[in-house]
N, C-alpha and C positions, 0 to 999 in steps of 0.2 A: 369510587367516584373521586377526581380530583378537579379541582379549579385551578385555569389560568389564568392569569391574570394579562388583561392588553392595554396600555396606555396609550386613551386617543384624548388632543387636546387637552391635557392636566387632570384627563379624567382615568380613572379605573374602569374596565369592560371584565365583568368576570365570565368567565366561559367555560361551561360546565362541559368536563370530558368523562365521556361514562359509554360504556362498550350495549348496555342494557339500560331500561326503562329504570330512572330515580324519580321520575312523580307520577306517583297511583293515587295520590289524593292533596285534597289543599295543601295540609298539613307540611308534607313535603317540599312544597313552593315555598312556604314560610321558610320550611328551615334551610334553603337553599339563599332565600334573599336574606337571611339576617347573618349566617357566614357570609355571603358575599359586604355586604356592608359591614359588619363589625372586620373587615379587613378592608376598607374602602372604595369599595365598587359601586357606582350608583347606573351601574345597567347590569345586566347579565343576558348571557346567550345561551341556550338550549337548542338541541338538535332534535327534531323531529322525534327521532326513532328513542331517545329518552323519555319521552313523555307515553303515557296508556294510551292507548287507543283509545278509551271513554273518551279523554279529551275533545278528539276530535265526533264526538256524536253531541249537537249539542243538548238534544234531549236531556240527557245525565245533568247537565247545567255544571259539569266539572269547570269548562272551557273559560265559564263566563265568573265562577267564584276566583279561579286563580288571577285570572286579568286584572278582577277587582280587588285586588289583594295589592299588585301590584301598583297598580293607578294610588289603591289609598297611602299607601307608602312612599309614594314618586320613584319609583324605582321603576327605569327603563329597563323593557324585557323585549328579545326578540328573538325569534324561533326560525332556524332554518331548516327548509327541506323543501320537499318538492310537494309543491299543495296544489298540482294540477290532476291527481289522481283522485281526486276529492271530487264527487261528483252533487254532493248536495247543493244545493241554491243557498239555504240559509246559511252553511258554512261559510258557503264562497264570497255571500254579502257581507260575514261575520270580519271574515278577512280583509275584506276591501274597507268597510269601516274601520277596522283596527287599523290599518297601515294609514288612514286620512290624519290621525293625530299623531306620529309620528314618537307615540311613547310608548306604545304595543305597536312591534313590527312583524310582519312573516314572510321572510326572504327568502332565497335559495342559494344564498352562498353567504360564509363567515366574513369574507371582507365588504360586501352589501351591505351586510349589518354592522358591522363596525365604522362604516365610513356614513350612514346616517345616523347612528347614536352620538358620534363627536358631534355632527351638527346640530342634536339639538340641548 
């Protein structure tokens, strides 16, 4: 796993490049958000295909522990990929409320997510 790092507006976007899944559990999210901020990031980006699949079941309630992991640390997070292949309801409402606060996003492209994280 390496991080990039993107500077939008004075700020750091860290952006996780990993060829395989780096979070199987909270745990993981943590240690991903406390390198990115103990090197000055206060967002990070994550791709789809990095994250378990639990993730996205939200049964497991994996989905909903990491978000708020994030949230409680103010650490902007957004995840891109293509979330049209997702057929649940609750998913897709999970996702449509996430993206209304603008601090949990799930886009489909790097530069989407980088150009609403400077904004907020």
């Amino acid at each position: 796993m390496e991080i990039k790092f993107h500077s939008q507006n004075n700020k750091q976007i860290a952006e996780i490049i990993a060829n395989g899944i780096v979070i199987n559990e909270t745990q993981d999210a943590l240690d991903i958000m406390a390198d990115a901020s103990y090197n000055g990031a206060s967002g990070v980006v994550i791709h789809e295909h990095q994250l378990t699949p639990e993730f996205f079941d939200l049964k497991t309630r994996l989905a909903g522990e990491i978000l708020q992991k994030f949230s409680n640390y103010r650490m902007q997070l957004a995840i891109v990929g293509d979330f049209t292949k997702y057929k649940s309801k609750s998913l897709n409402d999970f996702i449509f409320e996430s993206n209304k606060t603008g601090h949990i996003l799930f886009v489909d492209s790097l530069e989407k997510a980088l150009e609403l994280m400077k904004k907020s």
